[in-house]
MARRO-314022 format. One line per field, with one value per residue: x, y, z of N, C-alpha, C in turn; residue number from 0; residue in three letters. Coordinates in steps of 0.05 Angstrom, whole numbers, plus 5000, padded with zeros to 4 digits. Layout:
MARRO-314022
n_u = [X/...]
n_v = [Y/...]
n_w = [Z/...]
ca_u = [X/...]
ca_v = [Y/...]
ca_w = [Z/...]
c_u = [X/...]
c_v = [Y/...]
c_w = [Z/...]
k = [NUM/...]
r = [ala/...]
//
This chain:
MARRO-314022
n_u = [4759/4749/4704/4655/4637/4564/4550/4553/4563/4575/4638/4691/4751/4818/4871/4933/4983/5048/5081/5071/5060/5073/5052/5001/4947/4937/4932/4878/4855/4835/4802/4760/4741/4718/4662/4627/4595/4584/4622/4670/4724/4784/4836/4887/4940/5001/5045/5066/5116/5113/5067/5026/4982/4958/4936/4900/4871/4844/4821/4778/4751/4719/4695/4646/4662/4704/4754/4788/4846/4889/4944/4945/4989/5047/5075/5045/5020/5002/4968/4935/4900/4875/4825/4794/4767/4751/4717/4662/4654/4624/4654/4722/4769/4840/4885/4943/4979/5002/4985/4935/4866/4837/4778/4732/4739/4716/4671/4671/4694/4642/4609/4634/4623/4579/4573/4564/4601/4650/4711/4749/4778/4819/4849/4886/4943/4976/5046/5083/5117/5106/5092/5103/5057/5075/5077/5035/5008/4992/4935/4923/4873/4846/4827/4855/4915/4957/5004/5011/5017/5076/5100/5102/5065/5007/4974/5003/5010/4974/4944/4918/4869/4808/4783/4719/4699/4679/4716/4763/4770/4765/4811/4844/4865/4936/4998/5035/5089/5112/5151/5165/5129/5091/5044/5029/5039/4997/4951/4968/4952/4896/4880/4899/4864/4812/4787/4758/4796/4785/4809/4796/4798/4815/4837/4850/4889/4943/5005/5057/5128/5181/5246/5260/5219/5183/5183/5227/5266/5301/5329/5313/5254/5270/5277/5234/5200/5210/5179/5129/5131/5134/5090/5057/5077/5058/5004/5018/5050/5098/5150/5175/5232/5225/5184/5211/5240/5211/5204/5250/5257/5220/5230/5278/5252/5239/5275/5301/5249/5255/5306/5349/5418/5460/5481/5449/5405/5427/5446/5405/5376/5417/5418/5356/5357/5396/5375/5329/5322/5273/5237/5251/5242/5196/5149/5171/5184/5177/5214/5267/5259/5271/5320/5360/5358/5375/5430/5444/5423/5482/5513/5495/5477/5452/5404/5392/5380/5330/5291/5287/5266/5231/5178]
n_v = [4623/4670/4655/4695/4696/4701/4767/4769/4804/4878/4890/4857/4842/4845/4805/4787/4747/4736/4703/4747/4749/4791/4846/4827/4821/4875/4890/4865/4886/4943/4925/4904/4945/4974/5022/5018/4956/4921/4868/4816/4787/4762/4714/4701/4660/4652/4610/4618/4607/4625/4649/4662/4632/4612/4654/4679/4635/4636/4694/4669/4643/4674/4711/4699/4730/4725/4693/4638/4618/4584/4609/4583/4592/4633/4686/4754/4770/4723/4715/4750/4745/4711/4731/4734/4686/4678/4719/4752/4796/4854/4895/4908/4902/4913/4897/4900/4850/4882/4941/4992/5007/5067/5076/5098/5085/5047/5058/5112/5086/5063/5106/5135/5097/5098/5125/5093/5100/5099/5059/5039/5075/5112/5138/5183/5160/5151/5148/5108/5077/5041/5068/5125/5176/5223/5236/5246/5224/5260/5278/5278/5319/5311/5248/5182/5172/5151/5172/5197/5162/5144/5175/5198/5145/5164/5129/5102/5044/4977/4983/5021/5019/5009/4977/4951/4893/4868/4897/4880/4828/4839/4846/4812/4813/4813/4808/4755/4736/4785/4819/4858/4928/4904/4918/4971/4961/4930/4971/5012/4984/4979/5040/5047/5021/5043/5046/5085/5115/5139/5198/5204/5258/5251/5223/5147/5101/5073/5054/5014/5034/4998/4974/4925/4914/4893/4933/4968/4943/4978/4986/4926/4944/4997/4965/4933/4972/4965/4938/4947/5001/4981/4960/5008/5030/4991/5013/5055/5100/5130/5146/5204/5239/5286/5254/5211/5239/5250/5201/5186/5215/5191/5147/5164/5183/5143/5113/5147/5147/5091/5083/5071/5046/5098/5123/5111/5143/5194/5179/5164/5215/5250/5223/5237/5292/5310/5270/5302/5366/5415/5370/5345/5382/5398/5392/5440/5441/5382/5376/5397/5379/5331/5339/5357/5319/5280/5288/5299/5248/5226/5241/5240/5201/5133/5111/5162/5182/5149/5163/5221/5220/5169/5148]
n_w = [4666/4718/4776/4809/4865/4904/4927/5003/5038/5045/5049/5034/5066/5056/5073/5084/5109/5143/5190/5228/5276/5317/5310/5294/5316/5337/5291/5278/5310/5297/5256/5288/5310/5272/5256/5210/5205/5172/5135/5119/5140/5106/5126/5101/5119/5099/5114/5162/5215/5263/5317/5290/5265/5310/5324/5284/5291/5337/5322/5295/5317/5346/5329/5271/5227/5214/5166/5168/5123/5066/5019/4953/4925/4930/4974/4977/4929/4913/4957/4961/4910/4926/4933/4890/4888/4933/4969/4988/4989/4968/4954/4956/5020/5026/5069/5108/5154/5190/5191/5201/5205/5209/5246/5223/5176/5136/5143/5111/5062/5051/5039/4995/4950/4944/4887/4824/4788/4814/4809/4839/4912/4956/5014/5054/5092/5147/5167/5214/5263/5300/5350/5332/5296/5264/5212/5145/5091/5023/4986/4921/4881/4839/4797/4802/4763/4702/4696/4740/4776/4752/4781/4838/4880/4903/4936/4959/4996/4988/5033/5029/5002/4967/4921/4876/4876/4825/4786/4811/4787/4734/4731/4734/4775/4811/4788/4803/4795/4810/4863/4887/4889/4858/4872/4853/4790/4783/4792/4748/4705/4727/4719/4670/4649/4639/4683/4751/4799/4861/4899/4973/5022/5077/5134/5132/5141/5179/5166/5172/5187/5165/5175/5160/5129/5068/5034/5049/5034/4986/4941/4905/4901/4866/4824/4821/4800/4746/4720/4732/4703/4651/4640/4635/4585/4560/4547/4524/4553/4586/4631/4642/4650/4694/4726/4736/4777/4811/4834/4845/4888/4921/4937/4960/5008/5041/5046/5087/5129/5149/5165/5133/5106/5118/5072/5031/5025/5011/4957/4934/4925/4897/4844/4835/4834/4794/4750/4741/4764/4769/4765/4813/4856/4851/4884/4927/4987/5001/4968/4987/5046/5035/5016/5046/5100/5073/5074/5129/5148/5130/5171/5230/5283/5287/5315/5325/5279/5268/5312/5283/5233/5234/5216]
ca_u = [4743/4737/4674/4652/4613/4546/4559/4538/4568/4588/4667/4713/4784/4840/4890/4958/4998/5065/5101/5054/5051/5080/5026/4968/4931/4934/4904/4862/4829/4827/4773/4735/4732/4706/4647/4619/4596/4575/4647/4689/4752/4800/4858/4913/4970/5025/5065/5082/5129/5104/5035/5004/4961/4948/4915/4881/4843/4830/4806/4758/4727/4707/4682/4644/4656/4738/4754/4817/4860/4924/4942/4953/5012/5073/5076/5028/5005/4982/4946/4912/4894/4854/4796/4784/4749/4729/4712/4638/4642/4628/4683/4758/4797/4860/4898/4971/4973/5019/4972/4916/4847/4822/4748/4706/4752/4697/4650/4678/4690/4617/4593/4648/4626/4551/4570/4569/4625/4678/4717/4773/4781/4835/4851/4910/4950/4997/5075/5096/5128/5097/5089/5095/5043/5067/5080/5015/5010/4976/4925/4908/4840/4840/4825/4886/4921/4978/5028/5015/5032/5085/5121/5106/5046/4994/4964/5031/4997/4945/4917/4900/4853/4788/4761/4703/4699/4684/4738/4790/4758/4766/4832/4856/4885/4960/5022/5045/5120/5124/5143/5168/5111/5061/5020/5039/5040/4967/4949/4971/4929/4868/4869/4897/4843/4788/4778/4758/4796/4785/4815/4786/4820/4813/4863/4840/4900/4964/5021/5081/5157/5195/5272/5270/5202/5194/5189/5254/5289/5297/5340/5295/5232/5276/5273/5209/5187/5212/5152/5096/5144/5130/5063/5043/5088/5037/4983/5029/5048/5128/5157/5192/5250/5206/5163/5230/5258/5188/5199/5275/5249/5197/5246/5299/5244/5224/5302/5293/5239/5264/5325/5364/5439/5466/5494/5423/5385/5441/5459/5378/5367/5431/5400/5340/5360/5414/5355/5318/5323/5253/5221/5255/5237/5169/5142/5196/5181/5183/5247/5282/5270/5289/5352/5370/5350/5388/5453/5441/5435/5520/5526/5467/5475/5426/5384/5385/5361/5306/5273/5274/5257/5212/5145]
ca_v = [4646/4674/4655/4713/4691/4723/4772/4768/4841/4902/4888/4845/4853/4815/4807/4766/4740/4720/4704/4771/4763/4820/4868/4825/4830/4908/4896/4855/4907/4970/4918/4899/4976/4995/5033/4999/4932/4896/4859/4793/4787/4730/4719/4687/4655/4649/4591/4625/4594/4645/4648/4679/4615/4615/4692/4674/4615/4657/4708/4653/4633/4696/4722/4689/4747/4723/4663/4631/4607/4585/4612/4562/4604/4638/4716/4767/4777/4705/4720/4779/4741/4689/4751/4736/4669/4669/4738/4753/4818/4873/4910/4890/4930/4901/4915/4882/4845/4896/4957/4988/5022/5090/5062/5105/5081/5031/5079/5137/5081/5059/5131/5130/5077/5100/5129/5081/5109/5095/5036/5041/5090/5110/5165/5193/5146/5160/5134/5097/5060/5036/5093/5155/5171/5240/5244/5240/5223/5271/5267/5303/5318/5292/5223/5170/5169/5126/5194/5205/5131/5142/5199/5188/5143/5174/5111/5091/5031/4966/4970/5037/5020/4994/4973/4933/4860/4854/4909/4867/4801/4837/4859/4793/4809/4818/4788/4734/4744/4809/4818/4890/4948/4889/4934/4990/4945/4933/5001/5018/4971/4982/5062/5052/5007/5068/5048/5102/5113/5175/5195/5217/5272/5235/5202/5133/5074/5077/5049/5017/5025/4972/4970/4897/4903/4888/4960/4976/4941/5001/4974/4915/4963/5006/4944/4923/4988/4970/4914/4973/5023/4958/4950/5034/5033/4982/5028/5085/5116/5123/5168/5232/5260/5292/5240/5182/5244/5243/5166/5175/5221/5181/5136/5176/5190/5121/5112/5164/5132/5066/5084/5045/5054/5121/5132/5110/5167/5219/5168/5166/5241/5262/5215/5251/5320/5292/5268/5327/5383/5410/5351/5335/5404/5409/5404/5453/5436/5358/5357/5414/5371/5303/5339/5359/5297/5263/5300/5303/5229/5226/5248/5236/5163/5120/5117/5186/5185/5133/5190/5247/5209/5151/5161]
ca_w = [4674/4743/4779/4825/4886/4911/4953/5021/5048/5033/5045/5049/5077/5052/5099/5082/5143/5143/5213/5239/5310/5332/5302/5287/5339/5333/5265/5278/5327/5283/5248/5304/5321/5251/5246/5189/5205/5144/5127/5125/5135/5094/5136/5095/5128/5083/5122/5183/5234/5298/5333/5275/5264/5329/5332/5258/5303/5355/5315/5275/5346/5369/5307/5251/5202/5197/5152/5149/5084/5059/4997/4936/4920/4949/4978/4980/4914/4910/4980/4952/4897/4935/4937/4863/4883/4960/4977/4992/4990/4939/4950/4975/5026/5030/5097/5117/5180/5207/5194/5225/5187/5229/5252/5198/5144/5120/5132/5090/5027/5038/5029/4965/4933/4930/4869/4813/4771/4824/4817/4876/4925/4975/5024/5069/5109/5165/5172/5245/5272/5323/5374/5324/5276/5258/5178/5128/5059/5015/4965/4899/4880/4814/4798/4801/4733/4699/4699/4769/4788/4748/4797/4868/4877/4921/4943/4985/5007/4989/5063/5033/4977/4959/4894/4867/4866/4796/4779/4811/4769/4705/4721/4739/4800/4819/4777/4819/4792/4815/4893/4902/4869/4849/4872/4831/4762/4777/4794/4725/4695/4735/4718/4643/4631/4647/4715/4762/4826/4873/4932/4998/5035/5101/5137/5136/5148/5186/5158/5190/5176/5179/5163/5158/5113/5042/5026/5055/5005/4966/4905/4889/4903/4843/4807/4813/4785/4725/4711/4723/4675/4624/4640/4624/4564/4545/4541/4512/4577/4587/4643/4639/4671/4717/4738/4744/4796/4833/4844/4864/4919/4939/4958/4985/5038/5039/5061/5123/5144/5150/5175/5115/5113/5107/5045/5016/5016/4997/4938/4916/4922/4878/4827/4833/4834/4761/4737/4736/4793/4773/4783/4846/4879/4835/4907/4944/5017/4999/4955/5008/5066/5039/5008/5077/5115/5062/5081/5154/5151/5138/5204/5254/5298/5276/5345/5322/5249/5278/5311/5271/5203/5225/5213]
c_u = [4739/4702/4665/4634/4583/4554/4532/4545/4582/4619/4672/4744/4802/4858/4908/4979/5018/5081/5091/5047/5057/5064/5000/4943/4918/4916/4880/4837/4821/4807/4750/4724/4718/4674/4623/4617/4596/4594/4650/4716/4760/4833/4874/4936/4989/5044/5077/5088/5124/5076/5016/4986/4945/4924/4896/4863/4834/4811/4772/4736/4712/4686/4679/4648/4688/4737/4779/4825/4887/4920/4952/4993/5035/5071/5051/5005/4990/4960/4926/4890/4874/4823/4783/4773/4728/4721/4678/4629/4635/4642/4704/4762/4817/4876/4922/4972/4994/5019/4948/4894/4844/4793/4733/4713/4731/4674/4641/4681/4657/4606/4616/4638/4590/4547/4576/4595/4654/4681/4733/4772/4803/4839/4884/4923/4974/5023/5076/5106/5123/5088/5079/5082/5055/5069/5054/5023/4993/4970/4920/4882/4829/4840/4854/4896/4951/5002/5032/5017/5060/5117/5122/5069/5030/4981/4978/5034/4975/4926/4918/4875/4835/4775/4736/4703/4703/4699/4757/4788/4771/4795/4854/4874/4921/4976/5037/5070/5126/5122/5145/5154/5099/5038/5013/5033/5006/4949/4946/4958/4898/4862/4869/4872/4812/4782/4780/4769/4793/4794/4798/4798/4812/4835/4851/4855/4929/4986/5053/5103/5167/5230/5276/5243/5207/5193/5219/5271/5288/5309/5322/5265/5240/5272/5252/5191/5191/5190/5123/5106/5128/5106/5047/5056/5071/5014/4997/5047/5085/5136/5180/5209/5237/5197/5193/5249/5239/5189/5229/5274/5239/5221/5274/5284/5244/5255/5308/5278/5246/5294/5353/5391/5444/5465/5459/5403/5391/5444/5419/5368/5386/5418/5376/5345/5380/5396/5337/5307/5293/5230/5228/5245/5218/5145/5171/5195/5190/5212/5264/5285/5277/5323/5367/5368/5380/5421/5458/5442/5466/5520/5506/5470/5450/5400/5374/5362/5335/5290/5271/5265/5238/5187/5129]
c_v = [4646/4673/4669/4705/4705/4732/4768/4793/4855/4895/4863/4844/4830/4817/4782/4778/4723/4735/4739/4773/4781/4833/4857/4829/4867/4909/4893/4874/4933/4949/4920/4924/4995/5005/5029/4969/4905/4881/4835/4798/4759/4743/4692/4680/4637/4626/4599/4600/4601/4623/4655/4656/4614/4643/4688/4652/4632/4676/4697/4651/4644/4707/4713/4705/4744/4699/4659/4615/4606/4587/4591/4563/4615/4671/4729/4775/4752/4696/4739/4763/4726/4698/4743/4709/4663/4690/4733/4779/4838/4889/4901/4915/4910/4915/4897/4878/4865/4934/4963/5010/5041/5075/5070/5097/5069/5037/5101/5113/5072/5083/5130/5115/5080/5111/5113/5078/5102/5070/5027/5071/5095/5134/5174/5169/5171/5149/5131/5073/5036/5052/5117/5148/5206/5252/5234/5245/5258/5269/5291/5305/5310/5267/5211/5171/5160/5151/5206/5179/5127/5158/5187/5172/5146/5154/5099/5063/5004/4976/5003/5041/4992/4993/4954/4910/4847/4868/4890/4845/4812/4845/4842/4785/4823/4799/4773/4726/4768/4823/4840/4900/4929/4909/4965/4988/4939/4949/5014/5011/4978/5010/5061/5040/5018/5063/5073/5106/5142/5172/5215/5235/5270/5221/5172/5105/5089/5051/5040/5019/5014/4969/4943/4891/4895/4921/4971/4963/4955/4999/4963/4931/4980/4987/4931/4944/4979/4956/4933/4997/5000/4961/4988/5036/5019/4998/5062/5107/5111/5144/5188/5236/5269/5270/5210/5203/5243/5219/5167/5198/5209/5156/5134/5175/5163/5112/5118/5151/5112/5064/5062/5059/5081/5138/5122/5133/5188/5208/5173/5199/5258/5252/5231/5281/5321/5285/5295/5342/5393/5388/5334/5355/5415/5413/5413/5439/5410/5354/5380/5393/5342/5309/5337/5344/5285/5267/5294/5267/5212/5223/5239/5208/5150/5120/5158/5199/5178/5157/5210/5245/5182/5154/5166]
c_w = [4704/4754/4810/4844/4891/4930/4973/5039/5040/5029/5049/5057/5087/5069/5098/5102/5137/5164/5223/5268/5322/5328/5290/5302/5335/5317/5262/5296/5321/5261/5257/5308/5294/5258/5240/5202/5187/5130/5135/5122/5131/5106/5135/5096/5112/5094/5148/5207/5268/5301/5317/5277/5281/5334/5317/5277/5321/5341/5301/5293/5353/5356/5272/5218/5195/5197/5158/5133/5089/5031/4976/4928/4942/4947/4970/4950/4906/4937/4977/4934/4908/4936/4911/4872/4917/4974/4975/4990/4966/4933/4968/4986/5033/5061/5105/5138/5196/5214/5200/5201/5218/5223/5231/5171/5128/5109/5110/5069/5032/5027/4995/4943/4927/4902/4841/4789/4784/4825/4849/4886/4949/4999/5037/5082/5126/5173/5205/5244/5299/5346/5359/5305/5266/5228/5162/5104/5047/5002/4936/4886/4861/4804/4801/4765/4728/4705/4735/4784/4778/4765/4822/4866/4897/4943/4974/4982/4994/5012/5061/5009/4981/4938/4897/4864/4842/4791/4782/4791/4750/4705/4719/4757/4798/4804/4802/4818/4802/4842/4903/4882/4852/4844/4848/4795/4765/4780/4765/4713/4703/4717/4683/4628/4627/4663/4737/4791/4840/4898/4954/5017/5059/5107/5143/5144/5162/5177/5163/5173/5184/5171/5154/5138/5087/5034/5032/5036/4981/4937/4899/4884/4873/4822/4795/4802/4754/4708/4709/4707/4647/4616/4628/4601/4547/4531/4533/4537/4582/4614/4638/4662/4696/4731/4750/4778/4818/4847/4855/4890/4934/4950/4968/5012/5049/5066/5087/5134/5154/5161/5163/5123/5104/5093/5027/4996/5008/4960/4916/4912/4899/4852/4818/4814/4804/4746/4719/4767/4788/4783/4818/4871/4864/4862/4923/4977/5020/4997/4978/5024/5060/5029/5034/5092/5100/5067/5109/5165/5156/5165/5229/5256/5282/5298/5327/5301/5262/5287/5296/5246/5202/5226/5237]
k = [0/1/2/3/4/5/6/7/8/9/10/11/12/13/14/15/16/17/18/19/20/21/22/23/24/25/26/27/28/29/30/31/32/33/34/35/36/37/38/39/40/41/42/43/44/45/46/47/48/49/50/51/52/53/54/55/56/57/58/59/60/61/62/63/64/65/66/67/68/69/70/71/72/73/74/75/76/77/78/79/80/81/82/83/84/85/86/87/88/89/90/91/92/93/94/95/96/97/98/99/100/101/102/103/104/105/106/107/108/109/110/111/112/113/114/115/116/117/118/119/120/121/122/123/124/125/126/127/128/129/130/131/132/133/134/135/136/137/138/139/140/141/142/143/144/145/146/147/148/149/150/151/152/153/154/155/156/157/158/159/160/161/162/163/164/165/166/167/168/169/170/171/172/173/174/175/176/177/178/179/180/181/182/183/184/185/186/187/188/189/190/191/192/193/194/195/196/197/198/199/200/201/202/203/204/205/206/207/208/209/210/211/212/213/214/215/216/217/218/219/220/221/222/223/224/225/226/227/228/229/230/231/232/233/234/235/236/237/238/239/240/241/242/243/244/245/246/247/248/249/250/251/252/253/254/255/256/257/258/259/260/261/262/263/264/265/266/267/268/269/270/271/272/273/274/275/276/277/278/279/280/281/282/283/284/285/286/287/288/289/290/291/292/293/294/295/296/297/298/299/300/301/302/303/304/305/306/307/308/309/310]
r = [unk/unk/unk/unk/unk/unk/unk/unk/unk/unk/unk/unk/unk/unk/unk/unk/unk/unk/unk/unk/unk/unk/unk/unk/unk/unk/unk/unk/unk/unk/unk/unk/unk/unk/unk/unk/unk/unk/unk/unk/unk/unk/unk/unk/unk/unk/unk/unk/unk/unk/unk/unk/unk/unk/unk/unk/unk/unk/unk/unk/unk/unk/unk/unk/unk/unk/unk/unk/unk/unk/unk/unk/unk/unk/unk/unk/unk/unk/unk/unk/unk/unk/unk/unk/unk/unk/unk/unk/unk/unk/unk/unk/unk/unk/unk/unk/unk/unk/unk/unk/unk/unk/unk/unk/unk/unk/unk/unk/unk/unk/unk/unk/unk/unk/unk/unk/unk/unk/unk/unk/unk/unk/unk/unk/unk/unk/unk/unk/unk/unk/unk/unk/unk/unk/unk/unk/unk/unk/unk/unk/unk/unk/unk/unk/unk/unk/unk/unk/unk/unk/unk/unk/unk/unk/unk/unk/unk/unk/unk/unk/unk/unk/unk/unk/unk/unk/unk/unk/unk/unk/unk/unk/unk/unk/unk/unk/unk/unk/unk/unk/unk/unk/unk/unk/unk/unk/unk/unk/unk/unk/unk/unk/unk/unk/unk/unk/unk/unk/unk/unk/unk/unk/unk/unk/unk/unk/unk/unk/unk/unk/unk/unk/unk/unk/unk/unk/unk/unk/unk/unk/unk/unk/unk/unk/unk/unk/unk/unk/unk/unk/unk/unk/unk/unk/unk/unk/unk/unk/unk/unk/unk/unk/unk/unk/unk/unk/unk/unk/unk/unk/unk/unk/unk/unk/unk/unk/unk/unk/unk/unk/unk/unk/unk/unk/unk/unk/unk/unk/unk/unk/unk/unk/unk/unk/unk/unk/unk/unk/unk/unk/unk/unk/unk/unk/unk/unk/unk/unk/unk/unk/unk/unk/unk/unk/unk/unk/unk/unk/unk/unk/unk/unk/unk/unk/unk/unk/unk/unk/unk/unk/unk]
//
């Protein structure tokens, strides 16, 4: 049995670090700049070979409100996991050392979370790359639910979500076999299990793309969906035509952004659109401009793509 700490503040904000020096720092300062004060941050370095250790002490020195940890386990979902025994806070925000919270983010889930019915909460994020921020997620106004995790999932993101402490406890956390859409597979669980999540129509985290991240590996990412397909089939929940061409858009775009090879994103959008052409152009504007991206890719340099498709 998990044994839940007392808390001692409102948040805390998990934060797994592997080989992160290039962008921790950054992150580390869309905390300091929050808002909201009442937080810890657990900053779990995964084994890195860089400076990250180095920044994680730094950061320890300056400020008593970041811990650091090594996780028992291996990759991110057994770094997440580490919240289920040393967190302090009453609610988790999770944030990737290589993204950044907008300052009121903490603010807007404390006002969220005054209502006792919500378990997690999330809002807008923004795609970059480092320089550009100009593509946003969007949200829908109706709670999260297993058929709409099952299409494109609105969330994007952990380092855009905050649940409950004891929510995550009862939910048992993150599967620790499952490295691409973990997040996803416990998503499913959280909401099938009546957990309430709501979104905020705020833009609240920025989001990097990485061609060399783990999201960019867009096959195993296909693959690892298939462990949170498993996991909603549990609870009755299967996807439709529709909803499997919503997910091979989402990462056709995923493809543009990232600037994967070529032939990627024309090869995931025909899929799509074979699948089922309503559901691929069930939003027109969406499935239009990744058809056309996805074409226009063929031909366009890559320097080229990079700009007009990275976030």
């Amino acid at each position: 049995m998990t044994t839940v700490p007392a808390y001692t503040c409102r948040f805390t904000i998990v934060v797994p670090c592997w080989n992160a020096a290039a962008t921790l720092r950054e992150t580390l300062a869309s905390l300091d700049a929050q808002t909201f004060t009442d937080w810890e941050a657990l900053l779990i370095d995964d084994g890195s070979t860089d400076a990250t250790p180095t920044l994680i002490a730094e950061a320890v020195a300056r400020d008593p409100r970041y811990r650091a940890l090594r996780p028992t386990g291996k990759g991110p979902s057994d770094a997440r996991n580490m919240a289920l025994r040393e967190a302090r806070g009453e609610i988790l925000s999770f944030c990737d050392a290589d993204d950044l919270f907008e300052p009121n983010k903490l603010a807007l889930m404390n006002t969220a979370f005054q209502d006792a019915s919500v378990a997690g909460a999330y809002g807008r994020i923004a795609f970059f790359d480092g320089a550009r921020s100009r593509t946003q997620s969007s949200v829908p106004k109706e709670d999260l639910g297993v058929p709409m995790l099952l299409g494109e999932n609105p969330v994007c993101t952990m380092s855009n979500l905050c649940v409950r402490h004891s929510v995550f406890a009862v939910t048992g956390g993150f599967d620790g076999n499952i490295v691409h859409n973990e997040d996803l597979e416990w998503l499913i669980r959280l909401v099938a299990e009546g957990h309430r999540v709501i979104a905020i129509d705020e833009l609240l985290a920025y989001y990097r793309t990485c061609a060399a991240g783990l999201s960019a590996d867009l096959d195993a990412m296909r693959a690892g969906r298939a462990a949170a397909v498993k996991a909603a089939a549990e609870y009755g929940y299967r996807p439709n035509a529709a909803q499997e061409a919503v997910y091979l858009r989402y990462l056709a775009r995923r493809a543009l952004r990232t600037n994967a090879p070529s032939h990627q994103a024309l090869r995931l959008t025909a899929a799509g659109v074979l699948k089922s052409p309503l559901g691929f152009f069930s939003d027109p504007f969406r499935g239009g401009l990744t058809a056309i991206g996805a074409v226009l890719a063929l031909v366009l340099p890559r320097p080229v793509r990079a700009i007009l498709f990275a976030a």
